[in-house]
C-alpha positions as CSV (number, residue, x, y, z in Angstrom):
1,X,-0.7,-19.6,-0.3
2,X,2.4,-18.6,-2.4
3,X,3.4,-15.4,-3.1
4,X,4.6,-15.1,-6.8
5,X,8.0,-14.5,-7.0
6,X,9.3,-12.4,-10.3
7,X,11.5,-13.9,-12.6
8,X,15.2,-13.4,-12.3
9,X,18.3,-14.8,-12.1
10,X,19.1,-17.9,-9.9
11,X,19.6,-16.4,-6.0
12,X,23.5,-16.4,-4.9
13,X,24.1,-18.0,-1.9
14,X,25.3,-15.6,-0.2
15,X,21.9,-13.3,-0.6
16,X,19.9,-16.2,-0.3
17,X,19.1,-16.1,3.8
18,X,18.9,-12.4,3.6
19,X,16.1,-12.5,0.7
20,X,14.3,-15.4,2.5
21,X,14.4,-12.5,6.1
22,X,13.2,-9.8,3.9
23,X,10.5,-11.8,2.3
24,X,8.9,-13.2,5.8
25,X,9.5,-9.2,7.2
26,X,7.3,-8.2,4.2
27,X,4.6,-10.8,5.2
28,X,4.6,-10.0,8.7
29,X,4.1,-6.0,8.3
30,X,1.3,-6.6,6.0
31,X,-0.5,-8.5,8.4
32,X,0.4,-6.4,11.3
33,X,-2.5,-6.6,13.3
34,X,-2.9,-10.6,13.0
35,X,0.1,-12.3,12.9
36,X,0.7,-15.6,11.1
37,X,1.0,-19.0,12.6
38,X,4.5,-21.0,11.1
39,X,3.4,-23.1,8.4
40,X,0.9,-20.2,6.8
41,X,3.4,-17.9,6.9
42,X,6.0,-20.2,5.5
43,X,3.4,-21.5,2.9
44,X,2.9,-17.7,2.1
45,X,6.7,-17.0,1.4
46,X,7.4,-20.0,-0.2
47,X,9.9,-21.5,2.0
48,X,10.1,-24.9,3.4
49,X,8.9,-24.9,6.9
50,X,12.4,-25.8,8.9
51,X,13.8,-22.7,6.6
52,X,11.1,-20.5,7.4
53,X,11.7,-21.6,11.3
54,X,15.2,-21.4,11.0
55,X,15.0,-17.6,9.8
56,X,12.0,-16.4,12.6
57,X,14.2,-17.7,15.4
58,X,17.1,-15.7,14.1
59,X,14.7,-12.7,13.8
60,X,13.1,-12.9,17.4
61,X,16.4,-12.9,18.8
62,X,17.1,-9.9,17.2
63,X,13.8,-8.9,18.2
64,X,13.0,-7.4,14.7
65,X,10.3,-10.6,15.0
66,X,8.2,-10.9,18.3
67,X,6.0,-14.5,19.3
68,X,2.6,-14.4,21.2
69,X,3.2,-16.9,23.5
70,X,-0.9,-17.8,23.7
71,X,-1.0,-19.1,20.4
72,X,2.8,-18.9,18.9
73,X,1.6,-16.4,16.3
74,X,4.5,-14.4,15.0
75,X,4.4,-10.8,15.0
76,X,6.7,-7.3,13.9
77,X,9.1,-6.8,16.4
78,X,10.3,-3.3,18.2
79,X,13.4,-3.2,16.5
80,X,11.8,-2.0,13.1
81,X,10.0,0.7,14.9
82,X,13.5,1.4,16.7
83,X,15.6,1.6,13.5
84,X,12.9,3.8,11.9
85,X,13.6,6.3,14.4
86,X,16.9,7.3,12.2
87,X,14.2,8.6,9.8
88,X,13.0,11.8,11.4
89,X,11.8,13.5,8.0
90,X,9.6,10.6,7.0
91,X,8.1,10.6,10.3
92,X,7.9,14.7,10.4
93,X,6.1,13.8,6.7
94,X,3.8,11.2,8.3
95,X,2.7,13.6,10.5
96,X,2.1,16.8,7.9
97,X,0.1,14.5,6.2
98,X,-2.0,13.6,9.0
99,X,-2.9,16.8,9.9
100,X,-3.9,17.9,6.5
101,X,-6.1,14.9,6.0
102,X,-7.7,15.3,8.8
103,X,-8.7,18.8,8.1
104,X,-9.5,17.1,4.3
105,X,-11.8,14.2,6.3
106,X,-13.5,16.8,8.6
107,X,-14.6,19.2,5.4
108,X,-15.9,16.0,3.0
109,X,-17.1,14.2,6.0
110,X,-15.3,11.2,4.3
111,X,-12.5,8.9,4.8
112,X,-9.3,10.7,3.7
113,X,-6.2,8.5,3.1
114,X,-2.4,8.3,2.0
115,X,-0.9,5.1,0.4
116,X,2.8,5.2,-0.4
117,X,4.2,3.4,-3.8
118,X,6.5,0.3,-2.1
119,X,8.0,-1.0,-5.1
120,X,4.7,-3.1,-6.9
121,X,2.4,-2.5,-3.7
122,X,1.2,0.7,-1.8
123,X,1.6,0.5,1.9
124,X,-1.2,2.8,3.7
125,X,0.8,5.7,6.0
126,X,-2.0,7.8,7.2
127,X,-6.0,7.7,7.2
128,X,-8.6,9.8,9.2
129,X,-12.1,10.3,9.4
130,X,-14.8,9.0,11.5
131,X,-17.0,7.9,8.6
132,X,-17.8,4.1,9.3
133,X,-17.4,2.1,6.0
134,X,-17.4,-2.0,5.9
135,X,-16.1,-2.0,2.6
136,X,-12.8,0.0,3.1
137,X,-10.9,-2.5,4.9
138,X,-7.3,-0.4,4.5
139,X,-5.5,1.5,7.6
140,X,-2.2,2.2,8.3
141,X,0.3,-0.3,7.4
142,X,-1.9,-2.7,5.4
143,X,0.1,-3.7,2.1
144,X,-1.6,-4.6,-1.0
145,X,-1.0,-4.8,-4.8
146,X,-0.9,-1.1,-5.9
147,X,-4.1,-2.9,-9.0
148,X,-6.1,-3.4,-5.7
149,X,-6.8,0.3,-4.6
150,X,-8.3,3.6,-6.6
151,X,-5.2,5.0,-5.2
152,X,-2.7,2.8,-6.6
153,X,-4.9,2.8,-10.2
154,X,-3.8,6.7,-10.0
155,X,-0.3,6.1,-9.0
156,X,-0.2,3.2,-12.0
157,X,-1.7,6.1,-14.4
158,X,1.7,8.2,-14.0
159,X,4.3,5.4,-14.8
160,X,5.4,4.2,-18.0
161,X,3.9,2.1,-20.0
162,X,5.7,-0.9,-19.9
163,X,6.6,-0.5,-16.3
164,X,2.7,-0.6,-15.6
165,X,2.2,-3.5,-18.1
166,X,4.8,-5.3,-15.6
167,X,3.3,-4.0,-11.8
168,X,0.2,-4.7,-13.7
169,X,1.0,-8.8,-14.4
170,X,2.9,-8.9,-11.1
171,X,-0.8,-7.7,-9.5
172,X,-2.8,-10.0,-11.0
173,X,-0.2,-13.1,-10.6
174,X,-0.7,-12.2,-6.3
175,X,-4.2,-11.8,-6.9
176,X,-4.5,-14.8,-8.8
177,X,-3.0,-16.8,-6.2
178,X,-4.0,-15.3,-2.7
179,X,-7.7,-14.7,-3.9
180,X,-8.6,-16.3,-6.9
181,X,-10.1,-14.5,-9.8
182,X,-13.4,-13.5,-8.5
183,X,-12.1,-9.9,-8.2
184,X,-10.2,-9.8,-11.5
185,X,-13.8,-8.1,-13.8
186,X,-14.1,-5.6,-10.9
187,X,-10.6,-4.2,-10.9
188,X,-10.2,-4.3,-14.5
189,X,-13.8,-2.0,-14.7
190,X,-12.7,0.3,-12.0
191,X,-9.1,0.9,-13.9
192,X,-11.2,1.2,-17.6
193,X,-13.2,3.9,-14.8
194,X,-10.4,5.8,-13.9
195,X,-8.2,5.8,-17.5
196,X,-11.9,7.5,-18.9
197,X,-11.5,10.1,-16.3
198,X,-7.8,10.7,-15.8
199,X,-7.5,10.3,-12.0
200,X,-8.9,7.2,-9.7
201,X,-12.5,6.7,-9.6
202,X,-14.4,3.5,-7.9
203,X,-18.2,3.9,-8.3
204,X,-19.1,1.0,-6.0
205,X,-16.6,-1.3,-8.9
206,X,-15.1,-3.6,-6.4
207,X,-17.0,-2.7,-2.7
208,X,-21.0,-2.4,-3.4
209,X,-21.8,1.0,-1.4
210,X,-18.3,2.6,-1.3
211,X,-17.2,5.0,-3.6
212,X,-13.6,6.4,-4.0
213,X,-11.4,8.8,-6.0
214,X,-7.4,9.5,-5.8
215,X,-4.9,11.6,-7.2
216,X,-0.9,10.8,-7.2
217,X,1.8,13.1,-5.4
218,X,4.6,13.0,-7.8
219,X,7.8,13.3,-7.4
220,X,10.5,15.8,-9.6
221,X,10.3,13.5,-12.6
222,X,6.3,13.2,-12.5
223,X,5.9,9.8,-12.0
224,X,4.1,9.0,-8.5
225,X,5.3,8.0,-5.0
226,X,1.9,7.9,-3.4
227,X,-1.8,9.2,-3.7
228,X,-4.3,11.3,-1.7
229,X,-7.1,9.2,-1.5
230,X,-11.1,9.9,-0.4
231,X,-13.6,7.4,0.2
232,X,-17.3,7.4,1.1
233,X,-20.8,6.6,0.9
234,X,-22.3,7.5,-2.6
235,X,-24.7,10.2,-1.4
236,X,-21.5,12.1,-0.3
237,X,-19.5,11.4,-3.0
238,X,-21.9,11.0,-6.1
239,X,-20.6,10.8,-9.8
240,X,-22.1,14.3,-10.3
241,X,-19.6,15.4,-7.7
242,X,-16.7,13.9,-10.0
243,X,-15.1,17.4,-10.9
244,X,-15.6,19.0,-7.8
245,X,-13.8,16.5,-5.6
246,X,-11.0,15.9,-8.4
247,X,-10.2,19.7,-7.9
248,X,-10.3,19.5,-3.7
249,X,-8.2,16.2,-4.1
250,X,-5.7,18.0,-6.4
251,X,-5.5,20.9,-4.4
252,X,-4.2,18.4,-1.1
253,X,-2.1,16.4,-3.6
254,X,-0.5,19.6,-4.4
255,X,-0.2,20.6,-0.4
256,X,1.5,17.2,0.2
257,X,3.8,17.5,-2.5
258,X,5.1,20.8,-1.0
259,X,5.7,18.9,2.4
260,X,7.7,16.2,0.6
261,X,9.8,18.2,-1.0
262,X,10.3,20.3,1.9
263,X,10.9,16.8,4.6
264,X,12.0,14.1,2.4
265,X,13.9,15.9,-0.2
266,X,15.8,13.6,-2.7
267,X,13.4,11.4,-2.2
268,X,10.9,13.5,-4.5
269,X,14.1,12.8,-7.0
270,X,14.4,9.0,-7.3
271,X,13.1,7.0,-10.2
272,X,10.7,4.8,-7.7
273,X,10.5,4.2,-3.8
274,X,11.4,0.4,-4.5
């Protein structure tokens, strides 16, 4: 499958190689866990498969790519963990956040989770809880179309409105083409949900049996660079409950804020965290 590219103008050369490295990097980190065989994940990026080759063998000798030898699967290599070691505030964030939503996880008895705005998809940094849940299918490091989650629905509610009416099309073009439009009713109801009550709410929209809520964390010029997010089963987390865990879910949004500011600094200042 293709990912949709946006329209721009035509690629220089001398860009080219690097944006074809950058686009298989993105492909490999959102599919962490599984890996992709060569023509899938050349397929994915749009590249031929020689390119695609070409570009991984480059990459695994830099070892920011790794291959399973048992089935020549290609994986993230240690060199992006490595180089995010020169990032000590956004791992000293990371952790903050973990040890609030843990705390946040233990009192609802809930799944309590952190997505971070990457540009027109959230990328998950932190969730806790012991709750099992077959429909949340989102941990640390799984990338998706910020239209796909409650939490990206409340980060989408902060931006501009032409600048959502664009994520929004991007969204629904990767949808479209990874998925088909089976999901398309569903996220459109649980975004009609959420724009009615002024945060992210999911009663059930898109996973029967699951529902979820999520606020953003802003940054200096109120737009958002990520959500708190709470998920669970929806005798915990019943519509009645609405106002009651909107206020809770405010109060960590708030908390995490503070710890941005105080860890990341300018980065509470930017536009977006493209």
């Amino acid at each position: 499958m293709k990912t949709p590219r946006k329209t721009q103008a035509p690629e220089r050369s001398g860009t080219q190689s690097i944006e074809r490295a950058l686009r298989i990097l993105r492909e490999l980190a959102a599919r962490g866990e599984f890996g992709w065989r060569l023509s899938d994940l050349a397929a994915r990026c749009d590249i031929d498969k020689g390119t695609a080759h070409r570009v991984l063998t480059c990459l695994v000798r830099e070892r920011f790519v790794q291959q399973r030898p048992a089935d020549k699967h290609y994986f993230p290599g240690p060199m992006l963990f490595e180089l995010s070691l020169s990032l000590p505030g956004h791992a000293a964030f990371q952790q903050a956040c973990e040890r609030r939503l843990a705390r946040f996880a233990a009192q609802t008895e809930s799944i309590a989770w952190m997505i971070l705005r990457s540009g027109n998809e959230y990328v998950c940094a932190v969730r806790e809880g012991e709750l099992e849940l077959r429909g949340l299918m989102v941990h640390v490091g799984t990338r998706r179309p910020l239209f796909t989650s409650v939490g990206g629905v409340a980060i989408l509610q902060t931006l501009p409105s032409l600048e959502a009416e664009d994520i929004l099309h991007d969204n629904v073009q990767q949808e479209t083409v990874t998925r088909g439009p089976g999901r398309l009713e569903a996220l459109r109801k649980m975004r009609e949900r959420s724009r009615r009550h002024g945060f992210g709410v999911n009663l059930g929209d898109v996973a029967p049996g699951v529902h979820a809520f999520a606020v953003p964390v802003c940054g200096d010029n109120g737009h958002a660079v990520a959500a708190v997010c709470l998920t669970g089963l929806p005798e915990q987390l019943s519509e009645a409950r609405i106002p009651e865990i909107r206020k809770l879910l405010t109060e960590v949004a708030e908390a995490v804020e503070g710890d941005a500011r105080q860890l990341l600094g300018s980065v509470m200042k930017v536009a977006s965290p493209d």
